[in-house]
N, C-alpha and C positions, 0 to 999 in steps of 0.2 A: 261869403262876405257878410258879417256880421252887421250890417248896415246900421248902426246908431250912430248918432252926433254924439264926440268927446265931451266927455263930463268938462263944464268949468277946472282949471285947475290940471288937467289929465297932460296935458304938456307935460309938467313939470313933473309929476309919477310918474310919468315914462321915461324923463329925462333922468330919474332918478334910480330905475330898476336899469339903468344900463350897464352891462358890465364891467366890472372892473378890469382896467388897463390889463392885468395880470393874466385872466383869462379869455380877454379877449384876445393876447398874444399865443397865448396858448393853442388857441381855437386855428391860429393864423399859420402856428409851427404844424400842427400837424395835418392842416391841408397843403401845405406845402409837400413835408416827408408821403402825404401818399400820391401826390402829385407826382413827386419824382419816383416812387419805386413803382408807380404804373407805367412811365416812363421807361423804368428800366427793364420793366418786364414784357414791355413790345417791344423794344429796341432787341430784347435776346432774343425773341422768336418761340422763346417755352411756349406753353401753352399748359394750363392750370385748369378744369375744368372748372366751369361757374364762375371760379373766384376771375381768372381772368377776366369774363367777360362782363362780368359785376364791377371790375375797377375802371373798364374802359368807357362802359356805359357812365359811369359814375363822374369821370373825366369829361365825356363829352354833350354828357347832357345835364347832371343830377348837380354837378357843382357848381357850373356857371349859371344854372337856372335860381337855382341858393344864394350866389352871391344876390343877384339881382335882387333876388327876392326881400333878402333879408338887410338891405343899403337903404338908409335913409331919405329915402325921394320919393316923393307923391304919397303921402298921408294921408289925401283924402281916399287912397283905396287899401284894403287890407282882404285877411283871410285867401279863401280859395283863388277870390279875383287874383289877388296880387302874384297869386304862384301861378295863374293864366294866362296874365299878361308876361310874364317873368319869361317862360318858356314859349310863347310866340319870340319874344324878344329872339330867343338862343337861336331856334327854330331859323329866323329869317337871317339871324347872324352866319350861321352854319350855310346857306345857302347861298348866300349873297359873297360872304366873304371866300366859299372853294371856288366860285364862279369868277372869281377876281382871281385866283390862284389861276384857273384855268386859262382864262386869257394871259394874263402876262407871264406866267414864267418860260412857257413855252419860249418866249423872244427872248430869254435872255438864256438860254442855253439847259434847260427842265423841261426833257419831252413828256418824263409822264407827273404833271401838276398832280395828280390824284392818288398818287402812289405814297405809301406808307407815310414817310419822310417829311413830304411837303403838307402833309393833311394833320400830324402828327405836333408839325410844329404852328401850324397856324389853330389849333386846338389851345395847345400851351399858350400861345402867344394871346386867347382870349381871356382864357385863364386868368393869366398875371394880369393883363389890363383890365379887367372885373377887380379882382383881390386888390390893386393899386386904386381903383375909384372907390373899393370900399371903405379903403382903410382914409383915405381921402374927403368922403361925403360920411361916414361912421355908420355907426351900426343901427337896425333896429329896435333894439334890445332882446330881453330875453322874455319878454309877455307868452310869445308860441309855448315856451318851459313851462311857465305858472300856466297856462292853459292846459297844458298835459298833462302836470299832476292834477288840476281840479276836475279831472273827469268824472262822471257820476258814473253810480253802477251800471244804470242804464246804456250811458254810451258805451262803456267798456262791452256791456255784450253785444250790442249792434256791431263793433266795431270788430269786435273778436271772429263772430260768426261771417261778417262779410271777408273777414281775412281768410277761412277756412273755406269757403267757396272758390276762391284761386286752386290751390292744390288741389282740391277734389276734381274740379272740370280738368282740370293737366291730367290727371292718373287716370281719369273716364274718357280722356281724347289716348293717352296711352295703350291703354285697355285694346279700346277697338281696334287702333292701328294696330293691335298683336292678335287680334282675333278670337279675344276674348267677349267675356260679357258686355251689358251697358250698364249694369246695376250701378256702378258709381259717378259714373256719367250723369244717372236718372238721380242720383243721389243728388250729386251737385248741383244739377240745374231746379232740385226742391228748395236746397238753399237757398241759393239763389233767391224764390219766389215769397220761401219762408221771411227773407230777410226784410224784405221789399213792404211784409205783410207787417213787419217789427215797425218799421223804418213810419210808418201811416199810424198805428198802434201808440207807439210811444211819440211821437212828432211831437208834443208841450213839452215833454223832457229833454229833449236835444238840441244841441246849438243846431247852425248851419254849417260848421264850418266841419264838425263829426257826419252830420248827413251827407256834405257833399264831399269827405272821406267815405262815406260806405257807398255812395254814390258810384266814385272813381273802380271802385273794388269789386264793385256790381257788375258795374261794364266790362270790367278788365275778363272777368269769368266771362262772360256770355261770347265775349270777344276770341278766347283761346279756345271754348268748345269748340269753334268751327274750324279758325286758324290752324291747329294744330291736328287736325284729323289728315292722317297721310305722313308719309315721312319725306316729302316733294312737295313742292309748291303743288297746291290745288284748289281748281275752280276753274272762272272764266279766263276775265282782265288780267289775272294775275300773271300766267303764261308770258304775254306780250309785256308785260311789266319788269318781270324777271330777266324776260332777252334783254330789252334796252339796258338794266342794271348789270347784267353781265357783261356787254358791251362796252360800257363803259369804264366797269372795273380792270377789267383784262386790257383793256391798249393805257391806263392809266388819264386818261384824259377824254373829254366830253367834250364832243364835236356832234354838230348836227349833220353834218356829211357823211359820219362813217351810216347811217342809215335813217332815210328821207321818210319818217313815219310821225304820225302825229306821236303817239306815246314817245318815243326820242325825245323831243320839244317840252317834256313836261321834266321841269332839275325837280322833282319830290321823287321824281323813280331813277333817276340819274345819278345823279351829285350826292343828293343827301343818303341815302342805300350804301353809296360807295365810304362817304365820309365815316359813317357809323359802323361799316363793316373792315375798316381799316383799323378801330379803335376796340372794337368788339372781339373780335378774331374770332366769329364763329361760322359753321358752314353757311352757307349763303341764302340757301330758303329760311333761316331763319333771321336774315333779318326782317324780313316780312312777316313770316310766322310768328316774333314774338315782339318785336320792338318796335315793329310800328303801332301794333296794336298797345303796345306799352304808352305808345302819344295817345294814339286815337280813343282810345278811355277818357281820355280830357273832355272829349266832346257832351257826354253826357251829364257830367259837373257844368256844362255852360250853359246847359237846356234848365238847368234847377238855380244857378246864378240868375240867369234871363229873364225864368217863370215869379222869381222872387222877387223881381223892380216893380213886378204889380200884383203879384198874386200872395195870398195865405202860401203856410206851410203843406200843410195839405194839397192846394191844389200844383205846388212848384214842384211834389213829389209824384202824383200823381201826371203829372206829365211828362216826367222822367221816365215810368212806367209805360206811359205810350211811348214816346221817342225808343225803349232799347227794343220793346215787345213789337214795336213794328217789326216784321221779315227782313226788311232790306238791313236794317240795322246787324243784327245775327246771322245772316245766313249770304249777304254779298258784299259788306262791308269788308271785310277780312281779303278780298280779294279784288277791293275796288281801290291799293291805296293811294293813288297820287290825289284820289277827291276824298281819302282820312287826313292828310295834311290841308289839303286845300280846306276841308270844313272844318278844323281846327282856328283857321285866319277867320272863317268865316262868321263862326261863332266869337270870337272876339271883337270883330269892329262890330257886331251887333249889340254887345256888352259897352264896346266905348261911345254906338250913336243914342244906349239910353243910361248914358252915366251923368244924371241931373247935375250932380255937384263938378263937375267939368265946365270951362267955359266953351261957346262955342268950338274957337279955333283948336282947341285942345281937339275935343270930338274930333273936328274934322283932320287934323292932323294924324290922330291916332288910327282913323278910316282908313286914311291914305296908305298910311305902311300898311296894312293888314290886305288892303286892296291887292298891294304889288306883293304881297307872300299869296292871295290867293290865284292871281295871274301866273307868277313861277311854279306855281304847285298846279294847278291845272284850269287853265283857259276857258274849258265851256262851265267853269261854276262859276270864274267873273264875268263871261256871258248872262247868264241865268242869275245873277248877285244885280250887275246893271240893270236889266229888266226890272228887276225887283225892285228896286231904286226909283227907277221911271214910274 
């Protein structure tokens, strides 16, 4: 979040760099046409390697998190913030709303609410009413564009090298699951540290908004070294996490009856696993293996949001640095996830209770929802969250 107050005047240049009617229909048709041919490609049942499960994710989390993000509401927040809030938004929409599927269709004659069909269409159905309030409340314009071509060199390499740390840690968590070497495993997680050491180094050179991209990209890496080591769900919590997920997926419906256990009781391991594996179509350890961790990289872009309401650049990077290089972040994270969604909520109402330019009730308004996506997602962090509070 680029936090400055608009220049005198910046209304009306933004009002003025919006795009034209032409392209913004444009932009409209062809979320649409892939709207429907992802559609059409879970309805056939194919299965596409990647790309399928690139258009489903895309469907279910990457394009409604965009609409929001890029709809003309709330001005006073921009940058990373906005694409944080944006996706909490999806996040608790995804959960709240299959949990309403859950309860009522069953009564009107839909034994399994959670099955393809029903989850398929209440996706679309967010879809379209996003794209309808967008086109409804307009657009943001097109500033994110002219930021991306004004990149300097310097952030292009920060940003280039944090991108090549993803695939390096994938091909070094591959590696070992084949019983090979670690050499590029040791590779990767150098970048990693290399980058981290750029990121301090050049910090006058870069925005916030390129940091807390190589930020997101940082964690992403540190996050699948572990995730993906195994070709099965592996770890502690994960185990019991995965039952209930299966559980749930296989009878089509989430019932706290079918098994009287606290992890049941938590919709982050439940509902939402089923929701994104219904749209993904991929084997089922990895929706934990790679998609959750796909959210939970957010968390460390809210630890360098957070550290920048009061700190330098330096030291909001430098605390990024502690929060991933603590243990528990790399090495039980990846298999803690109903408390990666829960601190996700978590991190956000702490972002909206020190958003100065908010008025109170705002704040506390915005607490509140983030409260009840950390209570759905897992109970002893809104224990531990109230405490905190007290």
């Amino acid at each position: 979040d680029d936090a400055a107050s608009p220049p005198p005047g910046a209304e009306s240049l933004s009002s003025a760099r919006l795009p034209r009617p032409r392209y913004a229909n444009l932009g409209l048709c062809l979320s649409g046409a892939l709207l429907v041919a992802t559609n059409l490609l879970l309805l056939s049942g194919h299965r596409i390697a990647f790309v399928g499960a690139a258009m489903g994710w895309w469907l279910i989390m990457i394009h409604p998190t965009y609409l929001i993000c890029t709809t003309r509401v709330g001005k006073s927040t921009s940058g990373a913030e906005r694409v944080a809030y944006s996706l909490g938004a999806v996040l608790l929409g995804l959960i709240v709303g299959c949990l309403l599927l859950d309860v009522v269709l069953p009564h009107v004659g839909v034994p399994r609410p959670l099955a393809q069909l029903p989850v398929l269409f209440a996706v679309d159905a967010m879809n379209i009413a996003l794209m309808g309030w967008r086109i409804q409340r307009g657009a943001m314009g097109t500033a994110w564009r002219s930021s991306f071509r004004l990149l300097r060199r310097r952030e292009w390499r920060v940003l280039t090298v944090s991108a090549c740390c993803v695939p390096l840690v994938v091909a070094g968590a591959n590696r070992l699951n084949n019983g090979d070497g670690d050499v590029v495993a040791l590779v990767g997680l150098s970048f990693v540290a290399a980058t981290f050491v750029l990121l301090l180094w050049w910090r006058d050179g870069l925005r916030d908004s390129v940091v807390a991209t190589s930020t997101y990209l940082l964690g992403l890496s540190l996050l699948l070294a572990t995730s993906l080591r195994g070709w099965y769900v592996s770890g502690h919590d994960i185990q019991q996490e995965f039952r209930v997920f299966e559980l749930t997926k296989d009878r089509g419906v989430w019932s706290i009856g079918t098994l009287r256990d606290a992890y049941n009781a938590c919709l982050s391991i439940t509902i939402l696993p089923t929701e994104i594996s219904q749209m993904v179509r991929v084997d089922d350890p990895y929706v934990y293996k790679v998609f959750f961790q796909l959210l939970f990289a957010v968390c460390p872009v809210l630890v360098y949001l957070l550290a920048r309401r009061y700190c330098s650049k330096e030291i909001a990077i430098l605390s990024v640095v502690y929060f991933v290089g603590f243990p528990t972040f790399f090495t039980d994270m990846p298999y803690l996830n109903r408390q990666e969604i829960a601190f996700i909520f978590l991190g956000l109402a702490f972002l909206a209770m020190t958003r100065r330019r908010w008025t109170v009730w705002r704040r506390r308004a915005v607490l509140v929802v983030c409260a009840l996506g950390i209570e759905l997602s897992h109970y002893s962090t809104m224990y531990v969250f109230i405490g905190t509070l007290a």
